[in-house]
VOFIMI-443080 format. One line per field, with one value per residue: x, y, z of N, C-alpha, C in turn. Coordinates in nm, 2 decimals. Atoms other than C-alpha are relative to their C-alpha. Layout:
BEGIN
nu = c(X/...)
nv = c(Y/...)
nw = c(Z/...)
cau = c(X/...)
cav = c(Y/...)
caw = c(Z/...)
cu = c(X/...)
cv = c(Y/...)
cw = c(Z/...)
# end
This chain:
BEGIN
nu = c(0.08/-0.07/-0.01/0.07/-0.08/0.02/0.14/-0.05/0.13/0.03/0.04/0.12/0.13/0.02/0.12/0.04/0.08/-0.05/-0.09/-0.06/-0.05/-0.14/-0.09/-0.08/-0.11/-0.09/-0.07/-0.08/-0.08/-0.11/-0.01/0.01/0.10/0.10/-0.04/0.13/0.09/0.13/0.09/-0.07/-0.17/-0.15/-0.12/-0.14/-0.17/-0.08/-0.05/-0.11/-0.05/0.01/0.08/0.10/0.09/0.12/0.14/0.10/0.14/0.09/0.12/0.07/-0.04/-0.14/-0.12/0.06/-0.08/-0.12/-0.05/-0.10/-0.10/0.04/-0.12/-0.09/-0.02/-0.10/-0.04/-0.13/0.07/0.09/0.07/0.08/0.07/0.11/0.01/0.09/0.03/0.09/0.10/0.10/0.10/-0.04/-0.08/-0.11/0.04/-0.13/-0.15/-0.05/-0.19/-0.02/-0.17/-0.06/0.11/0.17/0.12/0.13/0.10/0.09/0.13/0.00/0.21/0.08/-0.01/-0.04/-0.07/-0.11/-0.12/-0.11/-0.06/-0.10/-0.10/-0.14)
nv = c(-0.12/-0.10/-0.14/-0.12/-0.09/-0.01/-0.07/-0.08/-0.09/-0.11/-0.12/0.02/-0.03/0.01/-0.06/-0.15/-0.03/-0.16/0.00/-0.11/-0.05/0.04/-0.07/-0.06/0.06/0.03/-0.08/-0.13/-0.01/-0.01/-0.10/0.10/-0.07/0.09/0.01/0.08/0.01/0.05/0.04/0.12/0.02/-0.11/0.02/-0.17/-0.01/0.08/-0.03/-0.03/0.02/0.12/0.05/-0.03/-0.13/0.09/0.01/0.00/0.03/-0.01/0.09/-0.03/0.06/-0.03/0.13/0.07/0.04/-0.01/0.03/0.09/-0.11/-0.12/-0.11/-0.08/-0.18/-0.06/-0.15/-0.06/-0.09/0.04/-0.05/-0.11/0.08/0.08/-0.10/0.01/0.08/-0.03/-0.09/-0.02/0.08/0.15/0.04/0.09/0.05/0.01/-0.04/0.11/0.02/0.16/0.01/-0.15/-0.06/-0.01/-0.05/-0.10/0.10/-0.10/0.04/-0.06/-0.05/0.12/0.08/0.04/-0.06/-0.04/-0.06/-0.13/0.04/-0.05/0.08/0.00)
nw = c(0.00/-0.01/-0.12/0.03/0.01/-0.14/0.02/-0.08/-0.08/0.07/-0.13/-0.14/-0.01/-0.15/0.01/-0.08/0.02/0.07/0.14/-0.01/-0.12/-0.03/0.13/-0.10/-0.16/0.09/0.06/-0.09/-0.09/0.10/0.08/0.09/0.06/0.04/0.11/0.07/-0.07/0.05/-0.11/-0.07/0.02/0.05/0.04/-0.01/0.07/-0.09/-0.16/0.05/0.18/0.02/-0.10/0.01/0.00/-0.07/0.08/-0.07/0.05/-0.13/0.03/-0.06/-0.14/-0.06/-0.04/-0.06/-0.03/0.00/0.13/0.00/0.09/-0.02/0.03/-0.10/0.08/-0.05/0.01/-0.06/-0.10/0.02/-0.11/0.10/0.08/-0.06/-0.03/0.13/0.05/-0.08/0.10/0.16/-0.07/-0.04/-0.14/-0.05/-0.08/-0.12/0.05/-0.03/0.02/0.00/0.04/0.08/0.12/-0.04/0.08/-0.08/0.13/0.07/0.08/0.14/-0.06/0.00/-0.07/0.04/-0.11/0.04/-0.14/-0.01/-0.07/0.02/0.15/-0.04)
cau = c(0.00/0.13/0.22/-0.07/0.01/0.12/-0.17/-0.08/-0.32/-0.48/-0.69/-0.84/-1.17/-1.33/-1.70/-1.89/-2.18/-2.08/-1.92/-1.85/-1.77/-1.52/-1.35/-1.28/-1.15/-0.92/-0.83/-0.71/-0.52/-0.31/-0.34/-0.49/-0.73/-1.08/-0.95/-1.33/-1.65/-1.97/-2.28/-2.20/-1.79/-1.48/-1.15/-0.86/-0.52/-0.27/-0.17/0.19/0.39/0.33/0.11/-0.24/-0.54/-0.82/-1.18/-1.50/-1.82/-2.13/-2.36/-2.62/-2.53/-2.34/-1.97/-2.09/-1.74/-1.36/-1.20/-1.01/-0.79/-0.68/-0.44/-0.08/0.02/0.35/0.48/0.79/0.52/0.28/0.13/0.08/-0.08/-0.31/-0.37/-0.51/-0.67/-0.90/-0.98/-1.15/-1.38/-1.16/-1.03/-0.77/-0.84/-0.51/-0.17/0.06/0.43/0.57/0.99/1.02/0.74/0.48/0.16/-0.18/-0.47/-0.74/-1.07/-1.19/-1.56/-1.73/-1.54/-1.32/-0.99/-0.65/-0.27/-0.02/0.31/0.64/0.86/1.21)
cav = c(0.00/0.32/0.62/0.85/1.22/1.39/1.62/1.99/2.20/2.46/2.60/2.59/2.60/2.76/2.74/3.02/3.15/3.58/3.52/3.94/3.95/3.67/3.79/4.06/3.93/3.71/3.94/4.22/3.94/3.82/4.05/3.87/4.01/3.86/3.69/3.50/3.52/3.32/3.28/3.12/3.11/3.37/3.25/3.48/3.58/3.32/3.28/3.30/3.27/2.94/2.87/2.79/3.03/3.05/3.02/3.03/2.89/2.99/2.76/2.78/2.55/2.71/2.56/2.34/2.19/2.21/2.24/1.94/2.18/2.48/2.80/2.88/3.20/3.31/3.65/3.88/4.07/3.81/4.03/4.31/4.05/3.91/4.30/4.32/4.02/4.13/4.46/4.32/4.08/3.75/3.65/3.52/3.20/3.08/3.10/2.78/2.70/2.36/2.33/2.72/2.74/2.93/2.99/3.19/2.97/3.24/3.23/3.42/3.63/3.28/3.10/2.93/2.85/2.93/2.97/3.25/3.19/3.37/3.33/3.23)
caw = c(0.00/-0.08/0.18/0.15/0.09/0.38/0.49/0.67/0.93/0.68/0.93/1.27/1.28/1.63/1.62/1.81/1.87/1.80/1.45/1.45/1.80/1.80/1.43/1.65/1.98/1.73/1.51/1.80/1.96/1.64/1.44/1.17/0.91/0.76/0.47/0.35/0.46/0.38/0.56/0.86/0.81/0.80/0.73/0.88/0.70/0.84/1.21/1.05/0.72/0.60/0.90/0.94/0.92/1.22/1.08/1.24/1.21/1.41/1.56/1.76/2.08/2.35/2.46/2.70/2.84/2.86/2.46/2.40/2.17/2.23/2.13/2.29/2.22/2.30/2.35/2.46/2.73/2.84/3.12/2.84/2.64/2.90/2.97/2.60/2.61/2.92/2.74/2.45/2.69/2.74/3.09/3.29/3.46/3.63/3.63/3.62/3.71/3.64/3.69/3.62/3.31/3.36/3.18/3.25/3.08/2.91/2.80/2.46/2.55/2.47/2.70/2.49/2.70/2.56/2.70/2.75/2.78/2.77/2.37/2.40)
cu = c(0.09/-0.03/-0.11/0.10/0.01/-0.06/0.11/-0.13/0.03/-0.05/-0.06/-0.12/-0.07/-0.18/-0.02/-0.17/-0.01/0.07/0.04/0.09/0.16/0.09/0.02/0.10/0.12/0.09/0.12/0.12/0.14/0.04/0.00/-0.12/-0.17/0.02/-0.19/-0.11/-0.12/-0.09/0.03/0.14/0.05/0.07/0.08/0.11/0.08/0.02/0.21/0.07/0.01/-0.08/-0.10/-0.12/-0.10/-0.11/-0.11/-0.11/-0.10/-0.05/-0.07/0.03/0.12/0.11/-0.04/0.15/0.15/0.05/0.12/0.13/0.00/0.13/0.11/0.04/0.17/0.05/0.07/-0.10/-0.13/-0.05/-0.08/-0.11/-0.16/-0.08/-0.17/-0.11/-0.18/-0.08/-0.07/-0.06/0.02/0.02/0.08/-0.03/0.10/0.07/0.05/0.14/0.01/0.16/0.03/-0.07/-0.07/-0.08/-0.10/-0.07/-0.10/-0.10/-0.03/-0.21/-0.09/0.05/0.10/0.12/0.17/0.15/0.11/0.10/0.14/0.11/0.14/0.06)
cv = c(0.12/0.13/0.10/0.15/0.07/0.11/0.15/0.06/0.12/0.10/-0.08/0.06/0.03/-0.02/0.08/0.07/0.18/-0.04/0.10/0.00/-0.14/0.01/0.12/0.00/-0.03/0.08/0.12/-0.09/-0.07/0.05/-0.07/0.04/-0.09/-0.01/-0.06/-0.02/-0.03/-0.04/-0.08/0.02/0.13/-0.08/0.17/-0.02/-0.13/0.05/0.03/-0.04/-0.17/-0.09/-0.03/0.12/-0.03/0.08/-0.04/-0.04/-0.03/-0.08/0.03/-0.06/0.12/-0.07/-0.04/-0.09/0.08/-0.04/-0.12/0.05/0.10/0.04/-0.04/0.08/0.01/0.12/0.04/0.02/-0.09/0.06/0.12/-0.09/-0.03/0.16/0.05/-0.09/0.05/0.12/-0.01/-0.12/-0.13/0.06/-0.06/-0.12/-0.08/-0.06/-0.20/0.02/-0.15/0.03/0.12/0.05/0.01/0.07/0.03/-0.09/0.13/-0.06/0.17/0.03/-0.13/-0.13/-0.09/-0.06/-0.01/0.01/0.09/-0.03/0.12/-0.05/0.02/0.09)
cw = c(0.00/0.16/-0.07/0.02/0.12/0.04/0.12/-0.04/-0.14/0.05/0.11/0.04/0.19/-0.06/0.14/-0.04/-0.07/-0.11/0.00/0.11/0.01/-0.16/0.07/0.08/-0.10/-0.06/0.04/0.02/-0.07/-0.11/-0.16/-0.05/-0.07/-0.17/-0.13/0.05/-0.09/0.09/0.10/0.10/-0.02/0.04/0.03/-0.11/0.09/0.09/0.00/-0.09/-0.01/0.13/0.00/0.05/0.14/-0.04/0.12/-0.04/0.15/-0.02/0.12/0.16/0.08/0.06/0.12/0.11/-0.05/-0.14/0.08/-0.11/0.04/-0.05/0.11/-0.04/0.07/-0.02/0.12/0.17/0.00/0.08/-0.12/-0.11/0.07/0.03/-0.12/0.01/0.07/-0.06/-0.06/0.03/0.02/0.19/0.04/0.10/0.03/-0.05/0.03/0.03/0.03/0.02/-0.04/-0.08/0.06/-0.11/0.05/-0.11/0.03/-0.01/-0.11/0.12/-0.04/0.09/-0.03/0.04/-0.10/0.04/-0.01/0.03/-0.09/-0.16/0.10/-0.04)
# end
């Protein structure tokens, strides 16, 4: 049997109930434009060159549980980050330290949960 082709992330899809409001949040917090939008769906510009895009599709249920996926974000200033993040209606819901790493796990104004962590 042959080796299938080898597949790479195109995008990540969040669904959401605010389709505006989270192409917003998103958009502020990587600066990432609305590349395609159809009833429903927007498609961002990439998350970074040669990276995948994140895309959204509303639905009516709200998140109901803990994502079994989620974002990490890394940045120089993650206190200024989490600063931003809270301005434009996410939250911070707790900090972690393991062996020296630490990260702040987020949520996105729907709840969504996300993590912050210092770049090398």
């Amino acid at each position: 049997m042959a080796r299938p082709a080898v597949a790479r992330v195109a995008s990540i899809m969040l669904d959401c109930n605010d389709l505006d409001g989270m192409v917003s949040f998103w958009g502020a917090i990587l600066e990432v434009k609305e590349k395609n939008r159809f009833p429903g769906y927007v498609w961002m510009t990439r998350i970074s060159r040669g990276g995948p895009a994140l895309a959204f599709q509303q639905v009516s249920e709200k998140k109901a549980a803990k994502n079994r996926l989620h974002l990490d974000l890394s940045t120089a200033d993650p206190e200024a980050l989490i600063s931003h993040i809270e301005e434009l209606g996410g939250v911070r819901l707790h900090d972690h330290d393991i062996a020296g790493f630490h990260w702040t796990v987020c949520a996105d104004p729907e709840g969504n949960e996300f993590c912050v962590t210092k770049s090398d």
